[in-house]
C-alpha positions as CSV (number, residue, x, y, z in Angstrom):
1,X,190.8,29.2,45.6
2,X,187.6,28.7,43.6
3,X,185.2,31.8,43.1
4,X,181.6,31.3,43.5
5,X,178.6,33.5,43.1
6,X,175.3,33.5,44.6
7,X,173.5,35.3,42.3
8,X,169.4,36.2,42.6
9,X,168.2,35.6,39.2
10,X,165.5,38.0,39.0
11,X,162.1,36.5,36.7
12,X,162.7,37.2,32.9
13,X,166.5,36.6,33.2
14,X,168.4,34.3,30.8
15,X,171.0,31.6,32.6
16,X,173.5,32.5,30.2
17,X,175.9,35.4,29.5
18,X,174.8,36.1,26.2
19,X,171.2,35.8,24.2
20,X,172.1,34.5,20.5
21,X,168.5,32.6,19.9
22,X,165.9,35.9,20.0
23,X,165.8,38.8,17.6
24,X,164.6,40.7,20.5
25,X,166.7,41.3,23.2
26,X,166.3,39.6,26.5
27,X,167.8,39.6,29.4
28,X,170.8,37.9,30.5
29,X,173.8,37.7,33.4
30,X,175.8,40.3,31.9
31,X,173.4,42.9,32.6
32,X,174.3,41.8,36.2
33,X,177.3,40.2,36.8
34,X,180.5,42.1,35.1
35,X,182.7,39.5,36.2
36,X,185.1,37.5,33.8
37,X,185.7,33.5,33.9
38,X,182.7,32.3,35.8
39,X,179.9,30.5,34.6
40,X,176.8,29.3,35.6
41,X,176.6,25.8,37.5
42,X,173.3,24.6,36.0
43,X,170.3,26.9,34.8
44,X,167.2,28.4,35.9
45,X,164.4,28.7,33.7
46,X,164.0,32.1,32.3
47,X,160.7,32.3,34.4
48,X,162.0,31.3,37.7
49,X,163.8,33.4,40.0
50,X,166.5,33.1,42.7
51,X,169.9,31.4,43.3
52,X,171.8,30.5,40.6
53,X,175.2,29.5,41.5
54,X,178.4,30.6,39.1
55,X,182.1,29.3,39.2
56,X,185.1,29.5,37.5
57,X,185.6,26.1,39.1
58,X,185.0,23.4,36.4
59,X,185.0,20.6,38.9
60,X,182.8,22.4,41.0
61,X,180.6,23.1,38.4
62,X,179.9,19.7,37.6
63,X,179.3,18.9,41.3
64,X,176.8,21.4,41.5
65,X,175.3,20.7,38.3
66,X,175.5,16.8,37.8
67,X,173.0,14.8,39.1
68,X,175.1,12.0,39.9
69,X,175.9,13.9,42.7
70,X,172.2,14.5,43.7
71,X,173.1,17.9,45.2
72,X,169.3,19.1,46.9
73,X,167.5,21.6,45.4
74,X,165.1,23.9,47.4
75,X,162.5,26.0,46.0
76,X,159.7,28.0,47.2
77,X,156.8,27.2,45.0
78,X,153.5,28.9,44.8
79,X,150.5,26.8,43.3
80,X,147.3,27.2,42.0
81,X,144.7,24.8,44.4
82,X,144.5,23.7,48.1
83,X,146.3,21.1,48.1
84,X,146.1,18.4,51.0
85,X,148.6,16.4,52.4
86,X,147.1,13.4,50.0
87,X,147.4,15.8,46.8
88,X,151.2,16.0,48.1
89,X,152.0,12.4,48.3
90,X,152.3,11.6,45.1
91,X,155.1,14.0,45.1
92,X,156.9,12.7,47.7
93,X,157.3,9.5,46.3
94,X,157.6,10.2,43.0
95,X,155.5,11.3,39.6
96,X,155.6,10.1,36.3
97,X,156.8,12.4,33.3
98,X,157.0,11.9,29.8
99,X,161.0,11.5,30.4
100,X,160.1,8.8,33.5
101,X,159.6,8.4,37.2
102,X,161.0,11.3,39.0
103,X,162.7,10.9,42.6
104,X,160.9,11.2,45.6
105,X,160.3,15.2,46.4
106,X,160.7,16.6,50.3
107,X,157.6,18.7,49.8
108,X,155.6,21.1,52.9
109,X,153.1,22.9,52.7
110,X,154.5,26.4,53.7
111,X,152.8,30.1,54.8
112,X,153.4,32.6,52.2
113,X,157.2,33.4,52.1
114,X,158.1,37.3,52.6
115,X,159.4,37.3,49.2
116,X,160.5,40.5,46.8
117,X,157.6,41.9,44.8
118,X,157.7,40.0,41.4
119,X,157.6,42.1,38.0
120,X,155.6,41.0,36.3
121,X,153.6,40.0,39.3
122,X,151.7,36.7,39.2
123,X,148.2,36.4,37.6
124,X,145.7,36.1,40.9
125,X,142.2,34.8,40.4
126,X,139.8,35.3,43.3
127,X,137.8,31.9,42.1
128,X,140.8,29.8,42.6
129,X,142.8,29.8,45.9
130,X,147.1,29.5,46.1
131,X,149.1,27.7,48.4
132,X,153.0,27.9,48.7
133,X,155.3,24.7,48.6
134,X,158.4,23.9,50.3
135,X,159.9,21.2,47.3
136,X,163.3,19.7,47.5
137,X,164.8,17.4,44.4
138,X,167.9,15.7,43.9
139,X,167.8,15.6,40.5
140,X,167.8,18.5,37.4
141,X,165.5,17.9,34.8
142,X,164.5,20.7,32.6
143,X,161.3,22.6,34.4
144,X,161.0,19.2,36.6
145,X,159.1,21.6,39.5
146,X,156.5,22.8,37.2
147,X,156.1,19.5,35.6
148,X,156.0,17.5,38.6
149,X,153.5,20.0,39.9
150,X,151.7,19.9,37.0
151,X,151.2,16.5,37.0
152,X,149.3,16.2,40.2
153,X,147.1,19.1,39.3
154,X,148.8,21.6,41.2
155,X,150.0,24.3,38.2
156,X,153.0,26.4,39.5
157,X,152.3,30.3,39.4
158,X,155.5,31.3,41.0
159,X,159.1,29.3,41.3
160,X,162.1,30.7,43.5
161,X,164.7,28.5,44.6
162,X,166.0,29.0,47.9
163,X,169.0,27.0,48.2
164,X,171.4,24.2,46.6
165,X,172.9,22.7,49.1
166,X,174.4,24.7,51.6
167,X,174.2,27.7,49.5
168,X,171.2,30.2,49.9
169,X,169.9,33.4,48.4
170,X,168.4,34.8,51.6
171,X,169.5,38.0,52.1
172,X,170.3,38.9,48.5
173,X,167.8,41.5,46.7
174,X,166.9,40.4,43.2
175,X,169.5,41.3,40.7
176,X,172.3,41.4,43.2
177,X,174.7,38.5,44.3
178,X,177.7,38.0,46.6
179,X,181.0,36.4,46.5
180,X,182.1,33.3,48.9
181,X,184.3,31.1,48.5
182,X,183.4,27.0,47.5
């Protein structure tokens, strides 16, 4: 039976077991998860937070992880602006990067989540208003959500993915994670 971990990557945390690249020390997963032969299916930018999904499962990893397999991505995504359902559509069916044409996005405009407290918190401006996105993707670009936002003139302040597939990290605090099996 495969293991698999649900883990809520808290904001400043490395995807990766071990930090080799900083002189400084960051953060990483084996400040939270002391468990051997499981590794993470896909990353999370060390400035996001929430579910990042581990395995000892290589298969499973890949399903999770490849984008041939288009697994959905949700994330909860707080933006600088207003935006209107226009300023979404764009979005929805797709934006252009520097790396080409993303999929079309699910994206809702959403009320504030009841989310943990984020430390560092967010910078707030009282000149500019924020808005919260619901955003699903099918693919796994390297900070795709925060460049796709970007692109329409909607910077992201705040990224937390919710769920990958099936698999969500409601009702695990930041730092913590449980066990199910795949």
């Amino acid at each position: 039976m495969s293991r698999l971990i649900l883990f809520n990557k808290p904001f400043g945390v490395l995807s990766q077991f071990t930090d080799s690249k900083s002189p400084t020390e960051r953060a990483t997963l084996s400040e939270f998860i002391a468990i051997k032969g499981v590794y993470p299916a896909g990353r999370l930018d060390r400035d996001s937070e929430g579910l990042l999904l581990l395995t000892d499962d290589g298969r499973l990893q890949a399903r999770i992880a490849d984008p041939r397999f288009k697994m959905p991505k949700t994330y909860l995504v707080q933006v600088e602006g207003d935006p209107q359902d226009a300023d979404l559509e764009p979005l929805r069916t797709g934006v252009r990067l520097k790396d080409g044409m993303t999929l079309p996005a699910e994206v809702v405009r959403i009320d504030a989540p009841d989310l943990w407290p984020r430390n560092p918190p967010i910078r707030e401006r009282k000149s500019v208003p924020d808005s919260w996105l619901r955003i699903t993707i099918r693919e796994g670009r390297n900070r795709q959500v925060r460049r796709m936002t970007a692109a329409v003139g909607l910077p992201t302040l705040r990224l937390v993915r919710w769920s990958i597939g099936d698999w969500t990290v409601e009702g695990i605090a930041p730092g913590a994670f449980a066990e199910t099996s795949a």
